[in-house]
N, C-alpha and C positions, 0 to 999 in steps of 0.2 A: 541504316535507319532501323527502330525496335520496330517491334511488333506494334500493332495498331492496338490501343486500346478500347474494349470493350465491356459490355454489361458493368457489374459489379464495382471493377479497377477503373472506370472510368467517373462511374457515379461517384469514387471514392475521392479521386482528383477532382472533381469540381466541386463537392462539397470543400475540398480542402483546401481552395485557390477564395472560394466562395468566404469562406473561414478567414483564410490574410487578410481578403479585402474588409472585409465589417472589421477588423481588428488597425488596420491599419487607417480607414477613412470611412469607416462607420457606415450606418445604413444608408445617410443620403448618398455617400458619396460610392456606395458600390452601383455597378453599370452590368448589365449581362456582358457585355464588350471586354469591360475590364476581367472581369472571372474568365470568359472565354481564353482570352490572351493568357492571363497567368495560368490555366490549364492545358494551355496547347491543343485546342479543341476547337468547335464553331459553335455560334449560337444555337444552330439548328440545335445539334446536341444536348444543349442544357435544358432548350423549350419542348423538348421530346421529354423531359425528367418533370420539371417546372414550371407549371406555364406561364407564371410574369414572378414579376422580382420579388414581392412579397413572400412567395412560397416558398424562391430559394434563401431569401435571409433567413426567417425561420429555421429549414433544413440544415443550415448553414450555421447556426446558432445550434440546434441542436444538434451537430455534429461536433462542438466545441464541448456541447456537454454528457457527451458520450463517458467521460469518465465514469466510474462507479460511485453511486447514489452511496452516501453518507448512511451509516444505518446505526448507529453507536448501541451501546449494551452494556451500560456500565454498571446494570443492577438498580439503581434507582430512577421514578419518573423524573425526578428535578434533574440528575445529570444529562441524560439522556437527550431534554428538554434543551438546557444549558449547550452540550456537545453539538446538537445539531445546530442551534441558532448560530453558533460559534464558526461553525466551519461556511454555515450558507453566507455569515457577517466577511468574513473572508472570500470566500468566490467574487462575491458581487463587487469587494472594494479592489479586486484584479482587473487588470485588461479586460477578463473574462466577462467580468460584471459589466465595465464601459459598453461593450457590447449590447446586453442585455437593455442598458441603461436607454445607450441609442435607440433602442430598436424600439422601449416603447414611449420613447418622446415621439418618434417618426408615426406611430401609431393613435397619436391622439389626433392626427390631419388624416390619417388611412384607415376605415373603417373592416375594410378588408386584410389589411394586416393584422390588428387588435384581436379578430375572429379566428384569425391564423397562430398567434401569439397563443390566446386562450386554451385551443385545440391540439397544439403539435408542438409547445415549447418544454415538454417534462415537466411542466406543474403536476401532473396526476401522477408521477411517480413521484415526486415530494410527496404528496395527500398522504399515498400509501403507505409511506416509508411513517409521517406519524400518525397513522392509524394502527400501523403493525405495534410500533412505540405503546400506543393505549393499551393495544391487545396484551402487550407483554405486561405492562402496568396491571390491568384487573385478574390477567391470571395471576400473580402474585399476592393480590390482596389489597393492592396498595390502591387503586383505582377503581370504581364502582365499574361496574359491565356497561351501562347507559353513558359513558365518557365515550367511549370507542364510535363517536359518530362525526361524520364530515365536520361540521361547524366546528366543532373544538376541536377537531382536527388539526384545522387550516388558519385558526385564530392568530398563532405568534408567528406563522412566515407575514400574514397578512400587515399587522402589526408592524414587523420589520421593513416590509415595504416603505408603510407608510411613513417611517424614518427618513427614508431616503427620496422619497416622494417630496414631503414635507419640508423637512430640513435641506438638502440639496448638498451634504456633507460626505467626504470621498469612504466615512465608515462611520458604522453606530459605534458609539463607545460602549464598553462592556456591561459599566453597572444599568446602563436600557435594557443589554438583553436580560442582567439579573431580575429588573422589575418585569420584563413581560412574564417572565416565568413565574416569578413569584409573587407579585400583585394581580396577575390575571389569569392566567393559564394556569396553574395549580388550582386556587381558589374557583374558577371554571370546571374544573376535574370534579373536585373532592365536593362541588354542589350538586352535579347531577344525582338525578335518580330517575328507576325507572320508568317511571312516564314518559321523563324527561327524550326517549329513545323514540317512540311513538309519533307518526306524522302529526303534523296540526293542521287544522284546516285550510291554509295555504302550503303545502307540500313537503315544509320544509323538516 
């Protein structure tokens, strides 16, 4: 028999049993029972990590999206723009996305998951990845300094959401993400100014 596994290697196995199951039978249909089993573990185990199922789907979700974060550098804002929508258009229309897709249909009945989704699903390394995108844009020239702010940020993933929200279709077709880019997000960019950067009276 191997060595008992602990800390670390063990956290690592049940996120990754956690991971088959949402891929295989989605978030309703994963169980702590069922993860346990496929990690050769016990519940106790996983409720010492997680303390109910929403935490471990998430965990579990963002263990799938452990790959390294898209950061493209093509030299212009429009590629750049275009690259990244391109490859997240991708993820999302994989297994991987199904995932995602489950977990936040399961979310509109679970208030406590949506809270968990919002907090710990690597949304906020997207943010940053295009925010770094502006940064590079205005140090160039190409972008005013007052773009580089969350809202425009986070406009075209938002956007592309709502494709898939909306429409309920297994991928956004291309020339969508050419207009987010180019009917709104550019045009977004190249209108800011510096005020524009400045709180308003409600925070934003």
């Amino acid at each position: 028999m191997g060595t008992r596994r602990r800390g670390e290697e063990l956290e690592r196995a049940i996120l990754h049993a956690a991971a088959d199951e949402l891929r295989e039978s989605g978030y309703a249909g994963m169980t702590m029972d069922r993860v346990a089993a496929r990690a050769g573990t016990n519940k106790n185990a996983i409720y010492r990590r997680w303390p109910h199922r929403a935490a471990l789907g998430v965990a579990a979700y963002r263990h799938l999206s452990d790959a390294a974060m898209p950061n493209p550098d093509t030299g212009t804002l429009r590629g750049d723009a275009l690259e990244m929508l391109r490859l997240a258009n991708q993820t999302w229309s994989s297994p991987h996305g199904t995932v995602l897709r489950g977990l936040l249909a399961a979310a509109a009945d679970d208030p406590e998951l949506l809270t968990l989704m919002r907090e710990r699903s690597g949304a906020d390394t997207m943010d940053r990845a295009w925010l770094g995108m502006l940064e590079r844009a205005a140090a160039r020239g190409e972008a005013p300094a007052a773009a580089a702010h969350h809202r425009v940020a986070t406009t075209p993933m938002m956007l592309l959401r709502a494709e898939y929200a909306m429409r309920g279709i297994p991928s956004v077709p291309d020339e969508v993400l050419v207009e987010i880019v180019d009917e709104v997000f550019l045009p977004l960019v190249r209108g800011r100014s510096p005020r524009d950067s400045q709180p308003n009276r409600h925070g934003d």
